[in-house]
DRENFI-615777 format. One record per residue: x, y, z of N, C-alpha, C in turn; residue number from 1. Coordinates in Angstrom, 1 decimal, padded with zeros to 4 digits. Example, Ala and Ser with C-alpha at 12.3 -4.5 7.8 and 13.67 -1.06 7.14 Angstrom:
% DRENFI-615777
> n_x	n_y	n_z	ca_x	ca_y	ca_z	c_x	c_y	c_z	i
> 013.2	-005.7	007.8	012.3	-004.5	007.8	013.2	-003.3	007.8	1
> 012.8	-002.2	007.1	013.7	-001.1	007.1	012.9	000.0	007.9	2
END
This chain:
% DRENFI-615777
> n_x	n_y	n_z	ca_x	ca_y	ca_z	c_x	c_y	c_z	i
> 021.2	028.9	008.2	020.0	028.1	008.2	019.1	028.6	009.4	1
> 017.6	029.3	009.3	017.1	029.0	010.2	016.5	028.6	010.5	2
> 017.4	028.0	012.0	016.8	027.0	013.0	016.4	027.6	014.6	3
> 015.9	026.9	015.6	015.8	027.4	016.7	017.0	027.8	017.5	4
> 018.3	026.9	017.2	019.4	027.2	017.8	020.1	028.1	017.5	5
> 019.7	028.7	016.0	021.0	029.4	015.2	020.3	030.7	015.8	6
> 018.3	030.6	015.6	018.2	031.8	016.3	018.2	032.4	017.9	7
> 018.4	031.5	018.5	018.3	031.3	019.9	019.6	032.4	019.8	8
> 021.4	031.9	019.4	022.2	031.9	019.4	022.4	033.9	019.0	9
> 021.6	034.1	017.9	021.4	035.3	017.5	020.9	036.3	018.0	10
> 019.8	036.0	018.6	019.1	036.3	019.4	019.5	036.9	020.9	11
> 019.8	036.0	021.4	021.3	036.4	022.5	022.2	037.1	022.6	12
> 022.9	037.5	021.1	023.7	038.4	021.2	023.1	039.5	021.0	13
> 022.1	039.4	019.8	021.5	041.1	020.0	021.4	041.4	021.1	14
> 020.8	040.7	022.2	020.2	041.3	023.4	021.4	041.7	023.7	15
> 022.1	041.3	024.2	023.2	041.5	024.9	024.1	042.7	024.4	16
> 024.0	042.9	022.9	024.3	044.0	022.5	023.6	045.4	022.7	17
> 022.4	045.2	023.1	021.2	046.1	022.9	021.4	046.4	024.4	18
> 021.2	045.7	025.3	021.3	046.0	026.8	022.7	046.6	026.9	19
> 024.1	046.8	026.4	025.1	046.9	026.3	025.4	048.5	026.0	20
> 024.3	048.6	024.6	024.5	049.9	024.2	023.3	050.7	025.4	21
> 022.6	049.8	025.9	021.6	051.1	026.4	022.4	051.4	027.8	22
> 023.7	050.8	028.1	023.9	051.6	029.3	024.8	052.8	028.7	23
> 025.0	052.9	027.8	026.3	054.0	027.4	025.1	055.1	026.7	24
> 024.2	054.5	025.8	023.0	055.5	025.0	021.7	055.4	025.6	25
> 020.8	056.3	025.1	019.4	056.2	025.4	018.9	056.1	024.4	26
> 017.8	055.1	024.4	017.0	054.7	023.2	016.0	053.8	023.6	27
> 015.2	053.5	023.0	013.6	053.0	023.6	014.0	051.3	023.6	28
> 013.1	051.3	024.8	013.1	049.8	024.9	012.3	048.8	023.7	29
> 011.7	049.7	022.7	011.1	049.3	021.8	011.7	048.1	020.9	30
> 013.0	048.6	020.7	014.2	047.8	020.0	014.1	046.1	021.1	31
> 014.4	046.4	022.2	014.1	045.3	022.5	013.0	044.3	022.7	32
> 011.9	044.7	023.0	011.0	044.1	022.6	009.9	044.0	021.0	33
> 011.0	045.0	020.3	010.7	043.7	018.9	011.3	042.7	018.8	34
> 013.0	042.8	019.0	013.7	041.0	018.9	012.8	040.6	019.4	35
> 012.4	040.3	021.2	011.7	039.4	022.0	010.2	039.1	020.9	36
> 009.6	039.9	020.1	008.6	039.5	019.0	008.7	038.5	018.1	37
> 010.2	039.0	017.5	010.9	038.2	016.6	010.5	037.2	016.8	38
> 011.4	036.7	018.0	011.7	035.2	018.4	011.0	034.5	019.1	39
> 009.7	035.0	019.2	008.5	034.3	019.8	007.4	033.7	018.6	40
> 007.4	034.9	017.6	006.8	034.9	016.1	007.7	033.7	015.6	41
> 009.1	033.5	015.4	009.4	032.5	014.7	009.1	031.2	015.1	42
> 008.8	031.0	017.1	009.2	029.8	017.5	007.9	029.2	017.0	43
> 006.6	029.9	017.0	005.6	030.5	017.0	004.9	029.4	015.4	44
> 005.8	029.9	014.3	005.3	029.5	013.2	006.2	028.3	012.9	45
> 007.5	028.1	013.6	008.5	027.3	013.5	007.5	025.8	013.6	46
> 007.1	026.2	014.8	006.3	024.8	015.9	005.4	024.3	014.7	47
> 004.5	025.0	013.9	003.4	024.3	013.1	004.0	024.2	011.7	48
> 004.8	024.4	011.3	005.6	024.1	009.9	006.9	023.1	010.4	49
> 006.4	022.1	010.0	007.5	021.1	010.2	008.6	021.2	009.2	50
> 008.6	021.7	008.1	008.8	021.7	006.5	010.3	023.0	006.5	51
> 009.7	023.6	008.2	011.2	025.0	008.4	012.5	023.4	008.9	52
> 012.4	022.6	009.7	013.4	022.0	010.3	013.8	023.1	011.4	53
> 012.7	023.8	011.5	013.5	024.5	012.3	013.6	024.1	014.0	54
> 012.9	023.0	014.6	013.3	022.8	016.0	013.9	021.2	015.8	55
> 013.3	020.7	014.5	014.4	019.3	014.4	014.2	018.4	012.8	56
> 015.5	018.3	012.8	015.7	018.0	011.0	014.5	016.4	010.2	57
> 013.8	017.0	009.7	012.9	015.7	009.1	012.9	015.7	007.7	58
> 012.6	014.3	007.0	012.2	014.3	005.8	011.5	014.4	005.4	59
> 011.7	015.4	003.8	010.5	016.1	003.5	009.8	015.2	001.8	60
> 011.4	014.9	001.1	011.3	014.9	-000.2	012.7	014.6	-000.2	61
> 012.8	014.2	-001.5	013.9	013.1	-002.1	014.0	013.6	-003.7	62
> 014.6	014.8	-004.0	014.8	015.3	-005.7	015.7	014.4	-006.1	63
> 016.8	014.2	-005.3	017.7	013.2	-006.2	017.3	011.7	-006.4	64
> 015.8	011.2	-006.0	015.3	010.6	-006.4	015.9	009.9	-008.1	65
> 016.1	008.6	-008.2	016.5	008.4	-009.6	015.4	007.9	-010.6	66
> 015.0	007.1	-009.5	013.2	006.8	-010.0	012.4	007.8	-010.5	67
> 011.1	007.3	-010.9	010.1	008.4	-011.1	009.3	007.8	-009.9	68
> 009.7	008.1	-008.8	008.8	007.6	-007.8	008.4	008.3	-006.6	69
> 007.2	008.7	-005.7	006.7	009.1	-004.5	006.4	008.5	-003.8	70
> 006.6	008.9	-002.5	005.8	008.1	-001.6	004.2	008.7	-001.0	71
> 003.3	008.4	-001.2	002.2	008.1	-000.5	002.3	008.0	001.3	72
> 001.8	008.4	002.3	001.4	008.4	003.4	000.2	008.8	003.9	73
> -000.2	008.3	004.6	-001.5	007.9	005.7	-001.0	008.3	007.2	74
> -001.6	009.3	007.7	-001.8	009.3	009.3	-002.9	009.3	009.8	75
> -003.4	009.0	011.2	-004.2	008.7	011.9	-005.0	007.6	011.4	76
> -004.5	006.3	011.4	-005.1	005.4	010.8	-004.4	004.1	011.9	77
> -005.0	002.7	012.0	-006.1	002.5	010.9	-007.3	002.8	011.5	78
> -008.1	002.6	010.3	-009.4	003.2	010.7	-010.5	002.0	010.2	79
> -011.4	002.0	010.2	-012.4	000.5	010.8	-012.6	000.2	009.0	80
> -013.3	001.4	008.8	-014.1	001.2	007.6	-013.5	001.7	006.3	81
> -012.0	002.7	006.5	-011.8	003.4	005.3	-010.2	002.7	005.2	82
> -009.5	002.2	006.2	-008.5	001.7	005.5	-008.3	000.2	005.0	83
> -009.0	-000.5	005.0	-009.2	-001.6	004.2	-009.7	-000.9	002.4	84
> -010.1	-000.6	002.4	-010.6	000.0	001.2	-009.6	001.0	000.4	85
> -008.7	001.7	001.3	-007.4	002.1	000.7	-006.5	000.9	000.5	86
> -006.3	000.5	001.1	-005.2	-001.3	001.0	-006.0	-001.4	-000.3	87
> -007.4	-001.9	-000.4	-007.7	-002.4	-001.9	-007.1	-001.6	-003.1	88
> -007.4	-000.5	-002.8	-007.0	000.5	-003.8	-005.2	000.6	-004.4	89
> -004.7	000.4	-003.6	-003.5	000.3	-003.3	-002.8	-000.8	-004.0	90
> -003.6	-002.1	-003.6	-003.4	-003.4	-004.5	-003.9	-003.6	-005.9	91
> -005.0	-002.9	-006.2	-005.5	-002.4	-007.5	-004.5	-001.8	-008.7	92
> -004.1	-000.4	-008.1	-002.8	000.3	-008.7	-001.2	-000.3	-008.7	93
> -001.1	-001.6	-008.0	000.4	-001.6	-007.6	000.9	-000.7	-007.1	94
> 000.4	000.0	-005.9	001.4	001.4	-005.2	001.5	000.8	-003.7	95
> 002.4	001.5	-003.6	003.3	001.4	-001.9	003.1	002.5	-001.2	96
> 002.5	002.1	000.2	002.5	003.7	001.3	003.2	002.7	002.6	97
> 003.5	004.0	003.2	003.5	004.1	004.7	002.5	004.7	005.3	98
> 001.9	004.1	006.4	000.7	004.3	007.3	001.1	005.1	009.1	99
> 001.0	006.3	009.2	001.5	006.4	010.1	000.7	006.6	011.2	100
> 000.9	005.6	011.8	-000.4	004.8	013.1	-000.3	005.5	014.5	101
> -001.2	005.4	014.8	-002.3	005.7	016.6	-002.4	004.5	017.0	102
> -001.9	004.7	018.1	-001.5	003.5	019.1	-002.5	003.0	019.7	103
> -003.6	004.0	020.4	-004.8	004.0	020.5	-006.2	003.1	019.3	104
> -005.7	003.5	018.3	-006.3	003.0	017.1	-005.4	001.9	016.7	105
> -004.8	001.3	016.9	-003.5	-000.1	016.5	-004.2	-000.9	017.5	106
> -004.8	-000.9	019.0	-005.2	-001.5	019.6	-006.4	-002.3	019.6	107
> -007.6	-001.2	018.7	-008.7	-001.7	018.7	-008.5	-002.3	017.1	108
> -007.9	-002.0	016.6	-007.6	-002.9	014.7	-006.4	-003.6	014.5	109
> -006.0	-004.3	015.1	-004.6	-004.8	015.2	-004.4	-005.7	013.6	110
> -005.9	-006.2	013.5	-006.0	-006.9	012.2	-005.6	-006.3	010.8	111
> -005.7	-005.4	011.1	-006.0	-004.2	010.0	-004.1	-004.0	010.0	112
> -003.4	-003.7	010.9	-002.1	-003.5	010.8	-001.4	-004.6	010.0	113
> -001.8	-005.6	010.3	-001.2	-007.0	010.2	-001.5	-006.7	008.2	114
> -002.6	-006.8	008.4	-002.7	-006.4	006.8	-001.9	-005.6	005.6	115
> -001.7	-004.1	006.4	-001.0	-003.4	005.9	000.5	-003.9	005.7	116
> 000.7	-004.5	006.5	002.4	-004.8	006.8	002.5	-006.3	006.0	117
> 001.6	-007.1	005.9	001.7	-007.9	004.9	001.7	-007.6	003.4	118
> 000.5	-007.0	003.0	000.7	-006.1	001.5	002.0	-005.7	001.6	119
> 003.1	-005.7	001.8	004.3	-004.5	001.9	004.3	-003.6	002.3	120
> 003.4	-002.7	002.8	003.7	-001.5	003.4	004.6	-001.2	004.3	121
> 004.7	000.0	004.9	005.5	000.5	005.8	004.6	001.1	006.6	122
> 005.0	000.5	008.1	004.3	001.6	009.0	005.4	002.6	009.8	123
> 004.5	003.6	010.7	005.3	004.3	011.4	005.0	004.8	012.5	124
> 005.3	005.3	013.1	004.8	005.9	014.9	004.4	007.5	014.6	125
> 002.7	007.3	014.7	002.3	008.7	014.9	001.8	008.9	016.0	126
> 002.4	008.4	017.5	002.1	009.0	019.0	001.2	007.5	019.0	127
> 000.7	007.3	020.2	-000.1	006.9	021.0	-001.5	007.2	021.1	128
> -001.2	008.4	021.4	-002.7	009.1	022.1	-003.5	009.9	020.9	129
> -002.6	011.1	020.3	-002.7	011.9	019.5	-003.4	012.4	020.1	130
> -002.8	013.3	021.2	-003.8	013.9	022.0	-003.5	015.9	021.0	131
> -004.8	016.1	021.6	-005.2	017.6	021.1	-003.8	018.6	021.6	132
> -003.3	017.9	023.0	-002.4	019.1	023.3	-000.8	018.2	023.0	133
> -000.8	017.8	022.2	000.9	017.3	022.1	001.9	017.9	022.1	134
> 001.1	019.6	021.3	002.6	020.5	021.7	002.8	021.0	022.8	135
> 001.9	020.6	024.1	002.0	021.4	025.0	002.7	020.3	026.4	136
> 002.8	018.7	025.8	003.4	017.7	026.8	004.9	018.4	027.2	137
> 005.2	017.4	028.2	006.8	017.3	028.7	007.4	016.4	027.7	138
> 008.9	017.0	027.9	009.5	015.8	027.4	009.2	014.3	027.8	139
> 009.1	014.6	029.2	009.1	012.8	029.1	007.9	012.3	029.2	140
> 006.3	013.4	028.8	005.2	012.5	028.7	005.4	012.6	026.8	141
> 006.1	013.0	026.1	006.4	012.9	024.8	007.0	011.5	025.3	142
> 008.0	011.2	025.3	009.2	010.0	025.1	007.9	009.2	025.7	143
> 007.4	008.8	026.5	006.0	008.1	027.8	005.1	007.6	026.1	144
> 004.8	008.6	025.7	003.7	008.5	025.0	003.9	007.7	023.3	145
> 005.5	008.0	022.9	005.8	006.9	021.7	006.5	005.8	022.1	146
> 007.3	005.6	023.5	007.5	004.6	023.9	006.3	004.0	023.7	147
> 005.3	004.4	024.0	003.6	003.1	024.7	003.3	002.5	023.3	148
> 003.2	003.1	021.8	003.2	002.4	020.8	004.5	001.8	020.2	149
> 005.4	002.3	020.4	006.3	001.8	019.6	006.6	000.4	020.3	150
> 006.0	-000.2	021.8	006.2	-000.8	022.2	004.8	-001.6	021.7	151
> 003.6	-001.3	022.1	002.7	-001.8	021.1	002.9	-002.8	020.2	152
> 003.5	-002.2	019.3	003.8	-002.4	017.9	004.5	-003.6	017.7	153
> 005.9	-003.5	018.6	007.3	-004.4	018.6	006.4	-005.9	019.3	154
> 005.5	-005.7	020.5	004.7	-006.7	021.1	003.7	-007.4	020.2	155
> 003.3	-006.8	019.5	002.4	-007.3	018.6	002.7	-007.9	017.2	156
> 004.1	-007.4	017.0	004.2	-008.0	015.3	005.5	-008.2	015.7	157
> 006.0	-007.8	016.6	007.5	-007.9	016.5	008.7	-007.1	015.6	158
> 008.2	-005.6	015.6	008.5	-005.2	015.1	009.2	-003.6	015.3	159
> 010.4	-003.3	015.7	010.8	-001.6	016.8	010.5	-000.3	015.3	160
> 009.4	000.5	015.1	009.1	001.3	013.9	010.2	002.6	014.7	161
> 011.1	003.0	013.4	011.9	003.8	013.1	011.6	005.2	012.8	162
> 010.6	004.9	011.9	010.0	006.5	011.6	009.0	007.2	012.1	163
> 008.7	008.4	012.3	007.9	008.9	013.4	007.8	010.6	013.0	164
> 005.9	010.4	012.7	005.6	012.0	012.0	005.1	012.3	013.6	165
> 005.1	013.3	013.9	004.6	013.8	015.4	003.2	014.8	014.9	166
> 002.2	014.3	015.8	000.6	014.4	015.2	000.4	016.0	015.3	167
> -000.3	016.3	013.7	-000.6	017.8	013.7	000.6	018.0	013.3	168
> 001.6	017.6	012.8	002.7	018.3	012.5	003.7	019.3	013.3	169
> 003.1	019.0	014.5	003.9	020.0	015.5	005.1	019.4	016.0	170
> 006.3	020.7	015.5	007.6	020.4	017.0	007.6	021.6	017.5	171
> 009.1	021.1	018.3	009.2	022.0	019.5	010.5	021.2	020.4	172
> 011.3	022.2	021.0	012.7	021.7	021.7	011.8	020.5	022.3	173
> 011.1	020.3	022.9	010.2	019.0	023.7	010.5	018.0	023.1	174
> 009.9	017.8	022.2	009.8	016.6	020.9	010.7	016.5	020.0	175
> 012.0	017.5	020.3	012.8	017.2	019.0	014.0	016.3	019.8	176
> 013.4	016.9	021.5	014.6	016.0	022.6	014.2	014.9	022.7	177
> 013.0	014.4	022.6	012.2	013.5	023.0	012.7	012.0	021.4	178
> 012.4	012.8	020.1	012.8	012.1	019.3	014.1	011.6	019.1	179
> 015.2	012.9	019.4	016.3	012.3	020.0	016.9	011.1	020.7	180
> 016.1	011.4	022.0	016.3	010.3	022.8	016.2	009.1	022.3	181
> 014.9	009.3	021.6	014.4	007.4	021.2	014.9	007.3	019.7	182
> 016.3	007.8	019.1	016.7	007.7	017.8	015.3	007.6	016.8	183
> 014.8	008.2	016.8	013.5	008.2	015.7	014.3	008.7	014.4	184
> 013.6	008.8	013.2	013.9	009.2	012.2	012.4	010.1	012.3	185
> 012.4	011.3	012.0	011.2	012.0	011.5	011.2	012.3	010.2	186
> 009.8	012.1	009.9	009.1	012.5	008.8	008.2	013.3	008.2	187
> 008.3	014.5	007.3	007.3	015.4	007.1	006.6	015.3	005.6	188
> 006.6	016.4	005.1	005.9	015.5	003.6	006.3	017.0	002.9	189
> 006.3	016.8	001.5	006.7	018.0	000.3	005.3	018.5	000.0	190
> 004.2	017.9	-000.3	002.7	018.0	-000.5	001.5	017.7	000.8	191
> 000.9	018.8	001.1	000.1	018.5	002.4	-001.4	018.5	001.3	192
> -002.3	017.3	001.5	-003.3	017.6	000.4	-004.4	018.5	001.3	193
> -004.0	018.4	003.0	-005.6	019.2	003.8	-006.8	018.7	003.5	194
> -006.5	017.0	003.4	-008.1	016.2	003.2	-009.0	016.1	004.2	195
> -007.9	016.9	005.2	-009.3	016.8	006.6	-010.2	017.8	006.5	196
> -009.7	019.2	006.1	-010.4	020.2	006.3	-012.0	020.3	005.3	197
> -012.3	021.4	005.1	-013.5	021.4	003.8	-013.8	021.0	002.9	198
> -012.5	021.5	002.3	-012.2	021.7	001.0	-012.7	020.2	000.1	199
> -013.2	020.7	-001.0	-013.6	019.8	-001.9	-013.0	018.6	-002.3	200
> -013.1	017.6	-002.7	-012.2	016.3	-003.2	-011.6	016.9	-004.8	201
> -012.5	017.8	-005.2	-012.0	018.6	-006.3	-010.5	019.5	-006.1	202
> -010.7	020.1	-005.0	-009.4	021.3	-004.7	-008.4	020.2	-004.0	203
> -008.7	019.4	-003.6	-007.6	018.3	-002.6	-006.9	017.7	-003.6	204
> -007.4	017.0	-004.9	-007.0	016.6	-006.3	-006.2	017.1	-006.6	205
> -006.7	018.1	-007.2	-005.4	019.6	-007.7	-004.7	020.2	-006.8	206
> -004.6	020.2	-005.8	-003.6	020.5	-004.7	-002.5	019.3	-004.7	207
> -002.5	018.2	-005.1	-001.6	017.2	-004.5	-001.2	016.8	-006.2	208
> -001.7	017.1	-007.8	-001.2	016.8	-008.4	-000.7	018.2	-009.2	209
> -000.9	019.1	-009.0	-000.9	020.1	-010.3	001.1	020.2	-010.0	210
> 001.5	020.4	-008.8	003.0	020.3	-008.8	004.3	019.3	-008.8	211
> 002.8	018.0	-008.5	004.0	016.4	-008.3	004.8	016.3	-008.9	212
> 005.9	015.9	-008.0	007.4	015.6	-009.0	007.8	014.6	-008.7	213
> 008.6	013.8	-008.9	009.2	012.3	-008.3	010.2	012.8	-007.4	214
> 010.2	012.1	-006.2	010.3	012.5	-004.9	009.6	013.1	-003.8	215
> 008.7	013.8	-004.1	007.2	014.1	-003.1	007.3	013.1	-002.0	216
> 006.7	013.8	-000.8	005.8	012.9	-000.1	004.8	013.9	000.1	217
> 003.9	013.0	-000.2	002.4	013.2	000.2	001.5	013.1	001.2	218
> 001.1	013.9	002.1	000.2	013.5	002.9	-001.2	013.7	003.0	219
> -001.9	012.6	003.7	-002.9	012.3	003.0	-003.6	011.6	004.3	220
> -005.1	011.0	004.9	-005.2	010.3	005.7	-006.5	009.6	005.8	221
> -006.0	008.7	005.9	-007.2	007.1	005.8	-008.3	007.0	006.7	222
> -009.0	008.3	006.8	-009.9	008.2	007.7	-011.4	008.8	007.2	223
> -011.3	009.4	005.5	-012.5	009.7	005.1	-013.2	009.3	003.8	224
> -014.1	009.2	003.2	-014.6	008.8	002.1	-014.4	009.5	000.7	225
> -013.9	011.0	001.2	-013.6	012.2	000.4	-012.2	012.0	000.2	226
> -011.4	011.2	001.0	-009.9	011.0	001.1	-009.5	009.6	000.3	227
> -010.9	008.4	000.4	-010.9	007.6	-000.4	-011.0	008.0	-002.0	228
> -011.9	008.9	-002.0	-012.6	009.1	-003.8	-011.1	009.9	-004.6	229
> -010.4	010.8	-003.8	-009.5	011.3	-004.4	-007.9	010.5	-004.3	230
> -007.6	009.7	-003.6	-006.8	008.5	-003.5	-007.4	007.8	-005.1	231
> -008.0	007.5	-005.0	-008.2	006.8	-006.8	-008.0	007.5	-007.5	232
> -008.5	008.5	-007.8	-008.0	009.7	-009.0	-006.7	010.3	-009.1	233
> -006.1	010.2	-007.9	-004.8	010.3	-007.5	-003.8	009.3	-008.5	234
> -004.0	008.0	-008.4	-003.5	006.5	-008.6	-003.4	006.8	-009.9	235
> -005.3	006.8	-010.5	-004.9	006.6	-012.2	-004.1	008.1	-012.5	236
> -003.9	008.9	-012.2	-002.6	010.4	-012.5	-001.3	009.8	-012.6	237
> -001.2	009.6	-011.0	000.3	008.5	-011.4	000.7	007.8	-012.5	238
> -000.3	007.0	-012.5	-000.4	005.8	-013.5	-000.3	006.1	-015.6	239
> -000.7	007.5	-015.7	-000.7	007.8	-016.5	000.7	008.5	-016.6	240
> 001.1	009.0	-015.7	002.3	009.9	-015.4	003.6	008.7	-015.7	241
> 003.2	007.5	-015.3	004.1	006.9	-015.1	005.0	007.1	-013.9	242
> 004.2	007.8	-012.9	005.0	007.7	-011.7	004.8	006.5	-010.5	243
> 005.2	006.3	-009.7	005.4	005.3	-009.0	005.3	005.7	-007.3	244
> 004.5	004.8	-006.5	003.8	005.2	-005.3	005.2	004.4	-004.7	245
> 006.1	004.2	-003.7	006.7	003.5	-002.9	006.3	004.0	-001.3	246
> 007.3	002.9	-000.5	007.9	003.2	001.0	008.0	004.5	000.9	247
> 008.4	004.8	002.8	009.4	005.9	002.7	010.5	005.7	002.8	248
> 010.7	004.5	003.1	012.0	004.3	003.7	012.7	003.6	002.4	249
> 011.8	003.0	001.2	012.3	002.9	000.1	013.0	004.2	-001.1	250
> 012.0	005.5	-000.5	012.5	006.7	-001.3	013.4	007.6	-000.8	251
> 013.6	007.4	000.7	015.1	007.8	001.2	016.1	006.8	001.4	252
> 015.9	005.5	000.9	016.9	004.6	001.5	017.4	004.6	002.8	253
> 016.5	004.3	003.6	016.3	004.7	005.2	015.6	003.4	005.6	254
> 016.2	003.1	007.0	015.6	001.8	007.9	014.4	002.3	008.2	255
> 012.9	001.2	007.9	011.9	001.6	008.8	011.9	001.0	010.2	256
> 012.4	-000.2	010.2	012.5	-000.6	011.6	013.7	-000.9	012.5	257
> 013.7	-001.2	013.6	015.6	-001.0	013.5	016.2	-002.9	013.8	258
END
């Protein structure tokens, strides 16, 4: 499997083999500074694909699903004006999401949370801050920074959230120690729809249904109008499909809170 350890592990011995043969042979240091390529290229693309597991194991998708059912997810939310209007939508269809919340944003909409978690939803810890450089914290301003919401959260509703996407999708030894520490469960998704970027509500559609299968997770986020209009078209697909929106913690049979 590759992971960061297995290549760390690998990695290591080439060198050592390479440094080993160059005192008995001559041969260009070239050999060793492609591994050092390698392993900077992997850690490199490792960090922004959560979907390798390669610096720490998350869920992606659930095939042995027995249902015909997916879950739906929401990060960076809530949001003032667009997630009330997803909750409608949501109650409309009979579908289930998890909302994976800013701590920062939980502060100024606390109402808004209360809401979600009444409809049934599931929430989850998406950082605090969601700051721009999260791949670049310490361990312990990572552990600093989901302690401050998960504490939030437990203060406010009474409730310790278990699952935890790390914002932008980035890991890294930092955050995989950090999630460690605080027993998190992480979460990634099988379908990324990229409703933040350009891209049309047309191409975001067909990106998130042309391959759906029951077990998906989808990600998706409650912060734009373009993310609203295709969340409906989304629903009635399902709906025709006969598939079914749940929890996450309902489609891996996993604690959301502890």
């Amino acid at each position: 499997m590759l992971t960061y350890k297995n290549v760390n592990r690998i990695s290591i011995l080439l060198l050592l083999v390479l440094i080993l043969l160059k005192t008995f042979y001559s041969f260009s240091l070239l050999w060793i500074n492609l591994l050092i390529l390698v392993w900077v290229t992997l850690a490199a693309i490792g960090s922004f694909h959560i979907r390798w597991n390669y610096f720490l194991k998350a869920k992606h998708s659930n095939y042995s699903e027995k249902g015909n059912n997916i879950a739906i997810t929401f990060d960076d939310g809530p949001h003032p004006e667009f997630t009330p209007k997803v909750l409608r939508l949501l109650e409309k269809y009979q579908a289930k999401a998890t909302f994976f919340l800013i701590g920062n944003q939980v502060e100024k909409h606390s109402d808004l949370v209360s809401e979600i978690i009444n409809q049934g939803h599931t929430i989850g810890n998406h950082t605090y801050s969601h700051t721009n450089n999260f791949g670049f914290l310490k361990t312990e301003e990572v552990i600093s920074d989901l302690k401050k919401n998960t504490v939030l959260i437990a203060d406010l509703f009474q409730i310790k959230m278990n699952l935890f996407r790390p914002a932008f999708g980035v890991t890294n030894p930092r955050i995989a120690k950090a999630v460690k520490e605080l027993n998190l469960e992480a979460i990634g998704w099988s379908v990324r729809s990229l409703d933040t970027t350009k891209d049309s509500k047309e191409i975001i559609l067909n990106r998130i249904t042309k391959n759906i299968k029951k077990g998906d997770v989808v990600l998706l986020h409650d912060t734009s109008q373009k993310t609203l209009e295709v969340l409906e078209q989304f629903l009635v697909i399902l709906e025709k499909k006969e598939m079914k929106s749940v929890t996450i913690d309902q489609l891996f049979n996993c604690k959301a809170y502890a």
